[in-house]
C-alpha atoms as one frame of an Amber mdcrd trajectory, in Angstrom:
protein
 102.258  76.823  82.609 101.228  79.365  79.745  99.373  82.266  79.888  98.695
  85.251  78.043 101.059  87.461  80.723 103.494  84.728  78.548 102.862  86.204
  75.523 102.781  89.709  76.568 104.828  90.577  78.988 103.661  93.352  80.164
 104.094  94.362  84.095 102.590  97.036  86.296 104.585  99.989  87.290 106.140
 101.468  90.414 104.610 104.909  90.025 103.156 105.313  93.719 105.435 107.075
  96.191 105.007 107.599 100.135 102.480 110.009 100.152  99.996 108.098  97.580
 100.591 104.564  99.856  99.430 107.126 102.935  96.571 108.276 101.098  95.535
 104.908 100.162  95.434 103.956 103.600  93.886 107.348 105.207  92.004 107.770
 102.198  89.968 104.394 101.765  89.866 103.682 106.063  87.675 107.214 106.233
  84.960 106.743 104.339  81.834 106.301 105.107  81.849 104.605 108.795  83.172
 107.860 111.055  79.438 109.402 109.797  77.335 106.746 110.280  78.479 103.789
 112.716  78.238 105.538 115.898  74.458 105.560 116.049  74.958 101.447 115.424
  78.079 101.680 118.314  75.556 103.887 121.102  72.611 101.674 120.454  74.515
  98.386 121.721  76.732  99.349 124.556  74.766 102.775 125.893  76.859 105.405
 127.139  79.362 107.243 124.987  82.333 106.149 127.714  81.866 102.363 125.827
  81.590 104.007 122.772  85.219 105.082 122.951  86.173 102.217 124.475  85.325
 100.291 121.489  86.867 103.167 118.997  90.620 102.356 121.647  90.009  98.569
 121.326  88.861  98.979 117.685  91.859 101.173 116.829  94.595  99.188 118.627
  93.595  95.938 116.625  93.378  97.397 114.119  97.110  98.941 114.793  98.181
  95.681 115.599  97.229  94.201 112.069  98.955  96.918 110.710 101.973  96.229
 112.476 101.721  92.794 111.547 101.021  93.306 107.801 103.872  95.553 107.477
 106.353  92.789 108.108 104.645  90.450 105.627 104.158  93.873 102.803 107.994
  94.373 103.289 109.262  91.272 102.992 107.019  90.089  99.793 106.067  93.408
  98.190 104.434  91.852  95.404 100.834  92.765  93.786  97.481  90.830  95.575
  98.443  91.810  99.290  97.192  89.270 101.842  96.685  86.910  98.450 100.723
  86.352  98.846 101.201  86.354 102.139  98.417  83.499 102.924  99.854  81.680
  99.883 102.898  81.460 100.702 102.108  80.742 104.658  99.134  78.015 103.992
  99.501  76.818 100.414  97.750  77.784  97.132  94.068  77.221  98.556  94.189
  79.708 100.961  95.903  82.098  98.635  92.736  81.410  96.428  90.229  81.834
  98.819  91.413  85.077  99.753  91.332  86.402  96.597  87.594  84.715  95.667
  86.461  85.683  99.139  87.596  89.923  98.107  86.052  89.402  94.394  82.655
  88.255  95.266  82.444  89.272  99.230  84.798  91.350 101.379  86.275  94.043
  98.768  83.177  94.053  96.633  80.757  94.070  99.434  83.212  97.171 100.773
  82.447  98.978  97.592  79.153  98.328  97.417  78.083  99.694 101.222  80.534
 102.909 100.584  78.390 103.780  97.585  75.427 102.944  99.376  77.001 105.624
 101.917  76.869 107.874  99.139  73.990 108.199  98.110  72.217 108.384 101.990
  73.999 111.612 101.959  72.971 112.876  98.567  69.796 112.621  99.916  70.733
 115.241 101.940  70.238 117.780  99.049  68.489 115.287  96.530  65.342 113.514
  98.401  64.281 112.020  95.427  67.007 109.871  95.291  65.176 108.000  98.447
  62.254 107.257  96.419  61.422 103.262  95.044  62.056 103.215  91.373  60.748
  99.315  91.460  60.087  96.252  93.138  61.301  92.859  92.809  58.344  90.576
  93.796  60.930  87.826  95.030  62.195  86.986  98.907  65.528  88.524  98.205
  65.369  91.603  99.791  65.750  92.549 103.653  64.812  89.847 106.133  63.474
  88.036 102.719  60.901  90.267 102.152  60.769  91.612  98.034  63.543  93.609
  96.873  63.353  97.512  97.061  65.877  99.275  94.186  65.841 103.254  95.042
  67.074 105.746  92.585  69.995 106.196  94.989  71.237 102.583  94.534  71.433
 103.443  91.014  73.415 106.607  91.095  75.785 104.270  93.750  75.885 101.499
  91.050  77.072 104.908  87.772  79.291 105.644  91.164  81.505 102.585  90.933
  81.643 102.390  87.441  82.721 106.146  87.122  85.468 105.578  89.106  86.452
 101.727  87.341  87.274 104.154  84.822  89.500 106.232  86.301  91.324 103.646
  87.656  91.212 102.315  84.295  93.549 104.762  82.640  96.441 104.308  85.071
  97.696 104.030  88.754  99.405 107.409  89.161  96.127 108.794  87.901  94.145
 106.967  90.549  96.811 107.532  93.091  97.031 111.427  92.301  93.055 111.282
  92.601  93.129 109.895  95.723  95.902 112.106  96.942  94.144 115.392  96.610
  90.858 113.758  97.764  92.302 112.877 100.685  93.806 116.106 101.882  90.940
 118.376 100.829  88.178 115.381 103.104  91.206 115.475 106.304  90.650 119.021
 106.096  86.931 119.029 106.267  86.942 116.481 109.085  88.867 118.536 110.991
  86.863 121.875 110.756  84.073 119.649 112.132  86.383 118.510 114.973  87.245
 122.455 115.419  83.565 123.549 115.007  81.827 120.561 117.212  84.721 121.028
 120.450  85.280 124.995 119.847  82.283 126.103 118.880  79.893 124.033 120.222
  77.687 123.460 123.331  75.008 121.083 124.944  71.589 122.455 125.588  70.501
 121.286 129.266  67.736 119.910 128.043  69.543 117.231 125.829  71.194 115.956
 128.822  68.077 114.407 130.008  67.974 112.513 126.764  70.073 108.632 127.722
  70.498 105.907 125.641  70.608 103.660 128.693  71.076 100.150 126.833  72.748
  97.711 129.209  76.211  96.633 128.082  76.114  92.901 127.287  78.964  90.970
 125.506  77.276  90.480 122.404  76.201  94.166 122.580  80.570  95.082 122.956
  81.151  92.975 119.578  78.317  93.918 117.698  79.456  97.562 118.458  83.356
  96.383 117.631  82.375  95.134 114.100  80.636  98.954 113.542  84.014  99.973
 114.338  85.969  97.589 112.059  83.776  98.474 109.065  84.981 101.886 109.959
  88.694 101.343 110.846  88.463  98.935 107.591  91.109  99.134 104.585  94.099
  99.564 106.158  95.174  96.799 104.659  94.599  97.980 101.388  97.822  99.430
 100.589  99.363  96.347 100.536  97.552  95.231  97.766  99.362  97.347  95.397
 102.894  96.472  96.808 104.162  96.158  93.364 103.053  99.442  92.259 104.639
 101.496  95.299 108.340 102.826  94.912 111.060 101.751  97.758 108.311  99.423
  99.017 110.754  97.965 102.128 110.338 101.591 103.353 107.281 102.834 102.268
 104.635 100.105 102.822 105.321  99.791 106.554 105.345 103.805 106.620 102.320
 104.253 104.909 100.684 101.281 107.073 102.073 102.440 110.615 101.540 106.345
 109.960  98.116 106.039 108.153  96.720 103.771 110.749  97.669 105.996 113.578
  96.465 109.228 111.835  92.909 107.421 111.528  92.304 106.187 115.169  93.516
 109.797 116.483  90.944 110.983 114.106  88.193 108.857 114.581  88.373 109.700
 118.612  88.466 113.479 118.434  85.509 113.326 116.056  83.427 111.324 118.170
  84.465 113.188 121.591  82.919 116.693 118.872  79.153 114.534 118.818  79.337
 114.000 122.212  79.849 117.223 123.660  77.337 118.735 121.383  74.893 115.853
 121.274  73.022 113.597 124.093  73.527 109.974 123.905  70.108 109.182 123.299
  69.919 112.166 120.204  73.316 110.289 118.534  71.569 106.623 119.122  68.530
 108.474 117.111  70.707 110.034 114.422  71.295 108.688 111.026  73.847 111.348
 110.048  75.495 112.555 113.436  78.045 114.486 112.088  75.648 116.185 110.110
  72.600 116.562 113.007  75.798 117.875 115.339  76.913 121.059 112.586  73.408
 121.458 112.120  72.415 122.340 115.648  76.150 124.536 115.360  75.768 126.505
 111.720  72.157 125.568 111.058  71.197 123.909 107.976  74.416 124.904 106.072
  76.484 123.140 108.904  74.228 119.848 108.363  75.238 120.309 104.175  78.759
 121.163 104.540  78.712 117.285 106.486  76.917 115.969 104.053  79.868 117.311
 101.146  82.448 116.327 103.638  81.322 112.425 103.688  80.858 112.609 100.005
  83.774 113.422  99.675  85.242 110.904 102.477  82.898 108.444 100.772  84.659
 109.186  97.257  88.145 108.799  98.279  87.583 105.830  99.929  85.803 104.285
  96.909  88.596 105.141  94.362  90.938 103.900  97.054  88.913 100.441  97.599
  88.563  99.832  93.617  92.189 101.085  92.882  93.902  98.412  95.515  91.055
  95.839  95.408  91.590  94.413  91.843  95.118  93.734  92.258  93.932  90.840
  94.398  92.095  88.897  91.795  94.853  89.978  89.387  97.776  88.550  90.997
  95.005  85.201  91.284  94.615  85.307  87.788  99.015  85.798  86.779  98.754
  82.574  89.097  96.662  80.580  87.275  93.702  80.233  90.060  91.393  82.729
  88.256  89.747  83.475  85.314  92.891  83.727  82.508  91.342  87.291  81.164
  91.664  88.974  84.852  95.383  88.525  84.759  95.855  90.602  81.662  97.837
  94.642  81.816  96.697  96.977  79.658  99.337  97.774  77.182  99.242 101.390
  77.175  97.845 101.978  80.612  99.877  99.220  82.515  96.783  98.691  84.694
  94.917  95.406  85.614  91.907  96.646  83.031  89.946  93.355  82.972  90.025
  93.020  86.916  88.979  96.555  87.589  85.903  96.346  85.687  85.390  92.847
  86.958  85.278  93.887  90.389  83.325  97.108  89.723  80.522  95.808  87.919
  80.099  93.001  90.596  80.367  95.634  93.031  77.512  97.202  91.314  75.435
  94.751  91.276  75.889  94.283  95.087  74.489  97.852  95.750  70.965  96.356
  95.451  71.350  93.432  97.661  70.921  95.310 101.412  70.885  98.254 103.471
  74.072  99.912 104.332  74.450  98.247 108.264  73.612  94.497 106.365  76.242
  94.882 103.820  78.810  96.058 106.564  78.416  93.350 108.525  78.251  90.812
 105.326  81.641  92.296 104.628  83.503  92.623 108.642  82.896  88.798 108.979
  84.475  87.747 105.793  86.942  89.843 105.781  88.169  89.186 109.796  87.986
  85.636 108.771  90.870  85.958 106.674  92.447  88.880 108.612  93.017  86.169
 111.712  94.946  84.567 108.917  96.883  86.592 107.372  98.158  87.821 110.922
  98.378  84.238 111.875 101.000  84.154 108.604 103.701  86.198 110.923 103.952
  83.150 112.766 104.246  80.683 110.422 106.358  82.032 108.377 108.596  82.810
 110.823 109.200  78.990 111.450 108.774  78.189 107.623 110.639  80.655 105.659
 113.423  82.236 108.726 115.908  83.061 105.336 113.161  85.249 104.334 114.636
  89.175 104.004 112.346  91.303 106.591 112.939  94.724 105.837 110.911  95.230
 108.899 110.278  93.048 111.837 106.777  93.284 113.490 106.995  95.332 116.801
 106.288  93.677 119.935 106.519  90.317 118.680 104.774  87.223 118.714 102.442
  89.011 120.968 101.023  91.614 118.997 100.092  89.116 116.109  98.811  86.628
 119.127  96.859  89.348 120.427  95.276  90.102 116.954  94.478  86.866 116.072
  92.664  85.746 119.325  90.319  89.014 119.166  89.681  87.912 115.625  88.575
  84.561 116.697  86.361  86.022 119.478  85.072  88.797 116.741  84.168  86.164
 113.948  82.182  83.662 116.268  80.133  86.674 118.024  79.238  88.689 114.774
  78.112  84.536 114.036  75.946  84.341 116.415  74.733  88.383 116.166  74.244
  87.824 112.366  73.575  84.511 111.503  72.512  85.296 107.963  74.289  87.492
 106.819  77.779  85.772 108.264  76.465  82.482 106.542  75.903  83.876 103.605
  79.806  85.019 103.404  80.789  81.611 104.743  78.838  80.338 101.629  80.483
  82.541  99.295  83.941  82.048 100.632  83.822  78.003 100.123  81.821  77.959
  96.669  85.041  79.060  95.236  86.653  75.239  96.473  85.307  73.528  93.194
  86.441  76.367  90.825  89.873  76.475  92.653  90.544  72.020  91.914  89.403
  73.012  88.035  92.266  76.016  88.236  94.245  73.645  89.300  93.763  70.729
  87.394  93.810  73.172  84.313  97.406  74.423  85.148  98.883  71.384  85.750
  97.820  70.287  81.922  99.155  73.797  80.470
């Protein structure tokens, strides 16, 4: 087969060490959820002592994947992540799917609800942005009533193409980016930690205020798949495997370390809310970190919050768009996507076509829901193929047992067993919970079937 990686050989470049595969991870997990998802979490299970149950379960699956993913990144440390992994486990269609499934859904839909993040914060000092700039007299808005676009959504939508650009001119420049992003956002998370636990106290007469909700399954996985759309990405940095130096070593690092670093810091910020805020005042919140420093510092608390998840927000967008378009790339260098995706920009050695594929798609996504639709549009898809991918440890451990592992999954087979029952269970209640929006990213994923038997047929001629 010919393509026009034949003709120009050009390949993308190791230039990401240790501490830009940790930032990936750290960087693109903490973005917008840790500000916004516990109001979802307290309004299905009720009492903060769920609440963190979910954050433990939430955080130990998610540690589990990790583990899991680690084995398969060190052992196949090529470019596309998951795309290789399910590939190589299940055949060419499932490779395929994945990467469809992250161009038009999962890593697109990501982008799209972190920019949507955004701009709910901007609002913070910008109220204007809130305001209708038109309306789409068709049933393809919310609950298919006519669609709303907001100024915001179209700041969110110059968002995502700023930062296609920056990722544009080279990896080391979007893994520097994301680097200092990351460290200077840690640091402002924890000052709230410090602030909301040191500083901070309950006044009696927010006690009184409960979010009594009784605790139902459903309720537990509704409040799970908040969590997972804010423990999401830590996946990510496996999608640039071939751009990562000493990659036996460092991918499983980066994935271990990074994962760990988030749950810790997901649980002290959420035990700061609760001892400054009643359950029923965080169940009523849309920005909790921000109504906690407020009732701390005032109304400079509240915007210092707001900064902080704009900058979470923008780390974790650069990170999303930097690791997501390898996916569709390595697709592409495969011959299962379009031939123009695969190409490397000459001078910049990036994947320059896929970026601004992605982005612009992205984009366009930003006007298609609210931010708790698009999460959830996203979690299912993306679980779906999570279950997998985990599910891959398995059967490549019976299909390929002369493949090198650089790293062998901890607490093996049941760890990956573990992961992928939960992600059974998680799929077929956020189903059930969110009928359309789960359909709709069962309908994306298997539109791409007919495109995939015309890639094929169309390699097998060239």
């Amino acid at each position: 087969m010919k393509s026009s990686t034949d003709t120009a050989p050009i390949e993308l470049k190791r230039d990401l060490g240790l501490w830009s595969a940790v930032a990936i991870v750290v960087g693109t997990v903490i973005g917008s959820g840790i500000f916004l998802v516990p109001r979802t979490m307290i309004q299905r299970v009720g009492s903060p002592e769920m609440v963190f149950v979910v954050w433990v379960v939430g955080g130990l699956l998610s540690l589990a994947g990790a583990l899991s993913y680690a084995e398969l990144a060190a052992a196949m440390p090529e470019a596309g992540g998951e795309y290789v992994y399910l590939r190589e486990a299940y055949g060419p269609v499932w490779g395929f799917l994945y990467s469809w499934t992250q161009m038009w859904v999962a890593k697109s839909g990501s982008i799209a609800t972190l920019a949507t993040g955004f701009f709910y914060y901007l609002t913070n000092f910008l109220p204007q942005l809130n305001g209708t700039l038109l309306v789409v007299p068709l049933p393809i808005g919310a609950h298919g009533a006519p669609l709303e676009i907001r100024y915001g959504q179209i700041f969110a939508m110059a968002l995502i193409l700023f930062l296609a650009g920056v990722n544009y001119f080279g990896v080391k420049v979007g893994g520097e980016v994301q680097v200092v992003v990351t460290v200077v956002k840690v640091a402002l998370i924890l000052f709230i930690i410090v602030a909301g636990l040191g500083w901070g106290h309950r006044p009696a007469e927010a006690v009184s205020h409960a979010a009594a909700v009784p605790l139902t399954f459903a309720g537990f996985f509704a409040a799970m798949v908040a969590a997972l759309w804010a423990y999401d990405g830590w996946n990510n940095v496996s999608m640039v495997a071939s751009e990562i130096r000493k990659p036996q070593r460092n991918l499983p690092l980066a994935l271990i370390w990074g994962t760990l670093a988030v749950v810790i810091i997901y649980l002290l910020a959420n035990a700061a809310y609760f001892y400054v805020l009643a359950p029923g005042e965080v169940a009523a919140s849309n920005r909790v970190a921000a109504d906690m420093m407020r009732r701390i510092l005032g109304g400079a608390g509240a915007n210092m919050v707001s900064v902080a998840a704009m900058i979470s927000i923008f780390a974790a967008l650069n990170g999303s768009i930097l690791s997501g378009a390898r996916v569709p790339y390595a697709a592409a260098r495969d011959g299962y996507f379009f031939r123009a995706i695969a190409r490397v920009h000459p001078q910049f050695h990036t994947p320059s076509v896929s970026i601004l594929g992605l982005s612009v798609w992205a984009a366009l996504l930003v006007l298609s829901g609210t931010y708790d639709q698009l999460f959830t549009y996203v979690i299912f898809a993306s679980w779906l193929l999570y279950g997998m991918t985990t599910a891959a440890v398995l059967v490549l451990r019976k299909k390929r047992p002369d493949l090198a592992r650089p790293y062998s999954t901890l607490g093996y087979p049941v760890v990956p067993v573990l992961f992928v029952a939960i992600a059974i269970c998680l799929v077929i209640s956020t189903l059930f919970d969110s009928p359309r929006e789960s359909l709709l990213g069962l309908a994306f994923i298997f539109a791409g079937l007919p495109f995939y038997f015309h890639w094929r047929k169309q390699r097998r001629q060239d």
